[in-house]
C-alpha positions in Angstrom: -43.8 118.7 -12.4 -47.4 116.9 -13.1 -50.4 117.4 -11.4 -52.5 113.9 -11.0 -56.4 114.4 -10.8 -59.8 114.4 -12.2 -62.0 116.9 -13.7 -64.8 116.6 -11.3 -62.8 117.2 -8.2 -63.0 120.5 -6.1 -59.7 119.1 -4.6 -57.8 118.8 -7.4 -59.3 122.2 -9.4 -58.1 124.0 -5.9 -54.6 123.0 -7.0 -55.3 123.8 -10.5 -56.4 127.5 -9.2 -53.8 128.2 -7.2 -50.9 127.1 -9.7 -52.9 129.1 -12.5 -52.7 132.5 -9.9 -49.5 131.9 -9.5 -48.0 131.0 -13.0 -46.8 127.6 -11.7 -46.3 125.3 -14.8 -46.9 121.8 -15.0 -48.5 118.9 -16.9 -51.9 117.7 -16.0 -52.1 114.1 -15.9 -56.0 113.0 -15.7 -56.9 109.8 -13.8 -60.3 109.0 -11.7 -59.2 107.2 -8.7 -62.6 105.4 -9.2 -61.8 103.9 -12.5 -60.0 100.1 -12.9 -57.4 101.7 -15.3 -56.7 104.1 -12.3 -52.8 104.7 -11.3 -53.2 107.0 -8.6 -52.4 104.5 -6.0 -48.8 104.1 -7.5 -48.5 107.8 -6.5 -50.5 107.8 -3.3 -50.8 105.0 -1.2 -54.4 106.7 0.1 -55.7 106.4 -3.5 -57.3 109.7 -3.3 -56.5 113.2 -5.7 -55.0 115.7 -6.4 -51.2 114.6 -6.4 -48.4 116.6 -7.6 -45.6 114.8 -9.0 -42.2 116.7 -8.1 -39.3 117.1 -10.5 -37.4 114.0 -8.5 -40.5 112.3 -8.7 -41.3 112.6 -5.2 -44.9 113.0 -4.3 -46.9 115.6 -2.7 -50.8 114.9 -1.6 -54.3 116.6 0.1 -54.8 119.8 -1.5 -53.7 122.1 1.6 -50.4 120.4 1.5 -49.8 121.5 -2.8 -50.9 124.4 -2.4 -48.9 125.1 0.7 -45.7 124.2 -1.9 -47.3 126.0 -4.5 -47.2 128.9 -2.5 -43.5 128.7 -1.8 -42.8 127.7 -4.9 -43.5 130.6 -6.9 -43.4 134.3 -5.8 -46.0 135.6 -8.0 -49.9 136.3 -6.1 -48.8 135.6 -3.0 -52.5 134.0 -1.4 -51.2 133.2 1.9 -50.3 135.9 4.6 -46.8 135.4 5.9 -47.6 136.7 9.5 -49.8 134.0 11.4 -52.9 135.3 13.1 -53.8 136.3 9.1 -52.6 133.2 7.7 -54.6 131.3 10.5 -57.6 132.9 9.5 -56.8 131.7 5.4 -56.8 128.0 6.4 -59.5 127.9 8.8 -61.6 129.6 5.7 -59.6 126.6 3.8 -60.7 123.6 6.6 -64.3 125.0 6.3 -64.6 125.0 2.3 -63.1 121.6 2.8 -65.2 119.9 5.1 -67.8 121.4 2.9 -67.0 119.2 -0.2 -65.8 116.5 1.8 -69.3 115.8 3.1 -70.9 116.9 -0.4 -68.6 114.5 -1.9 -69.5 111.5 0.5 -73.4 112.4 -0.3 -72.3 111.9 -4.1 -70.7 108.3 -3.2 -73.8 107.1 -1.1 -76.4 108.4 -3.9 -74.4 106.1 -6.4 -74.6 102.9 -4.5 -77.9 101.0 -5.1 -81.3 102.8 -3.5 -81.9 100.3 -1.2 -78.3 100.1 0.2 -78.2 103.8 0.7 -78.4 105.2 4.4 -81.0 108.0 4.4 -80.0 109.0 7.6 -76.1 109.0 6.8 -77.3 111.0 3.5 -79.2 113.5 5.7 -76.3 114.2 8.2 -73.4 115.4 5.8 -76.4 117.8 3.8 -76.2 119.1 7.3 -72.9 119.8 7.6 -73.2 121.7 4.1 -76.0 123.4 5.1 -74.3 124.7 8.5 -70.9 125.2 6.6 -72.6 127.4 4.1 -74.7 129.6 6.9 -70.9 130.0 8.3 -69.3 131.0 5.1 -72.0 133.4 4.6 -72.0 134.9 8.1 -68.0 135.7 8.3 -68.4 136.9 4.7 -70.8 139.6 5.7 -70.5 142.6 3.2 -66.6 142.1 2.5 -65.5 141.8 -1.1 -63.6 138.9 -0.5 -63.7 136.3 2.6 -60.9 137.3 4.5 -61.5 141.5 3.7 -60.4 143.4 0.3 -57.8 140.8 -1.4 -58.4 137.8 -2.3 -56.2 134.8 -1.3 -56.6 131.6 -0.8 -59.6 131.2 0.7 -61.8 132.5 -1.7 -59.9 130.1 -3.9 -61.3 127.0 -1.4 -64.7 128.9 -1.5 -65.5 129.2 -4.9 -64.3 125.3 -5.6 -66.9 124.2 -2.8 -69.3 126.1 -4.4 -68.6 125.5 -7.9 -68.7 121.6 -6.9 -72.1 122.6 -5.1 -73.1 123.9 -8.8 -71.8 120.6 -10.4 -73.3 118.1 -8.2 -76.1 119.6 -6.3 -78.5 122.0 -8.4 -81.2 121.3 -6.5 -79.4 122.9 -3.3 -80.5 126.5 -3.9 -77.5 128.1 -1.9 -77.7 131.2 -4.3 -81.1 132.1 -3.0 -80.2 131.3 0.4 -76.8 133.6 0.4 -77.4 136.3 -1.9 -73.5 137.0 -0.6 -71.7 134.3 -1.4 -73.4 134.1 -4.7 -71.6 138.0 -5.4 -68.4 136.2 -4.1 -69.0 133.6 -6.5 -69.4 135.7 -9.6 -66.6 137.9 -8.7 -64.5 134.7 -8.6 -65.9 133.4 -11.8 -64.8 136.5 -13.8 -61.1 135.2 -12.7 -59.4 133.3 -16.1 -58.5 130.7 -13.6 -62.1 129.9 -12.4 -63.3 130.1 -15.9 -61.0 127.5 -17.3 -61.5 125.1 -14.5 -65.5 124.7 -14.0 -65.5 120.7 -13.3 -67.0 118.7 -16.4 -68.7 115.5 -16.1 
């Protein structure tokens, strides 16, 4: 099996996470879908990462649908609930880490396009949404360990990616200061072998 991805992606080192926790091996095939030499679109019509390449070479692609397979796949570190109010609760921690670096990530994309071409406005909105998805993270976090109580699972997983991409490509949001909670939650994350070895790299 081969994972297909970038280095700077909180999508694709969500994958990488979750396959790591659960011993899943497989060969990491780097490509930036943003690059001319880029053959992601032979593997996803979308032209978008991560992609997992299956042993029939079949595709898989969007993170929540891998790691959905990853999590069948392999019995070790179970990190979804099988019962469904709990699992519920997992992916809508997952859709909210998400939507997070979806709208950090179109920030990134407008900031690289020429000054006066960029929206301010459009800029402004999505640093909205991370601002309001943080506050949210942060308030159903409260004082538990780990987002969804004592173990953690995959949402912590989706956390700590959004906020590791937050690190990567946003400094100057101060989101430690501002959730002195989800900064524990992110150093009890980082202490995991699998965050350590995947901190995105420019």
């Amino acid at each position: 099996m081969k994972l297909i991805g970038s280095l700077t992606s909180p999508f694709v080192r969500k994958v990488r996470i979750v396959a790591a926790e659960k011993f899943v091996e497989y060969e990491f095939v780097v490509d930036t879908p943003w690059s001319e030499e880029t053959q992601v679109p032979n593997f996803n019509p979308l032209g978008k990462v991560p992609v997992w390449v299956l042993d029939d070479g079949k595709t898989l692609f969007d993170s929540r649908v891998i790691v959905e397979y990853l999590e069948h796949v392999s019995p070790v570190g179970h990190l979804l609930p099988k019962d469904a109010r709990p699992r519920i609760a997992v992916k809508r921690w997952e859709a909210l880490a998400d939507g997070v670096c979806d709208a950090a990530a179109l920030v990134f994309l407008e900031r690289k396009r020429p000054a006066s071409k960029q929206d301010a406005d459009w800029i402004k909105r999505q640093l909205s949404k991370v601002d309001a998805g943080l506050k949210m993270m942060s308030d159903d976090l409260g004082n538990q360990n780990w987002c969804t109580g004592e173990f953690f699972c995959l949402a912590d997983v989706a956390v700590g990616c959004a906020l590791g991409y937050l690190n990567f490509r946003f400094p100057e949001i101060d989101w430690r200061r501002q959730h002195p909670k989800l900064s524990e939650l992110f150093d009890r994350m980082m202490q995991r072998p699998a965050f350590k070895d995947t901190v995105p790299v420019a």
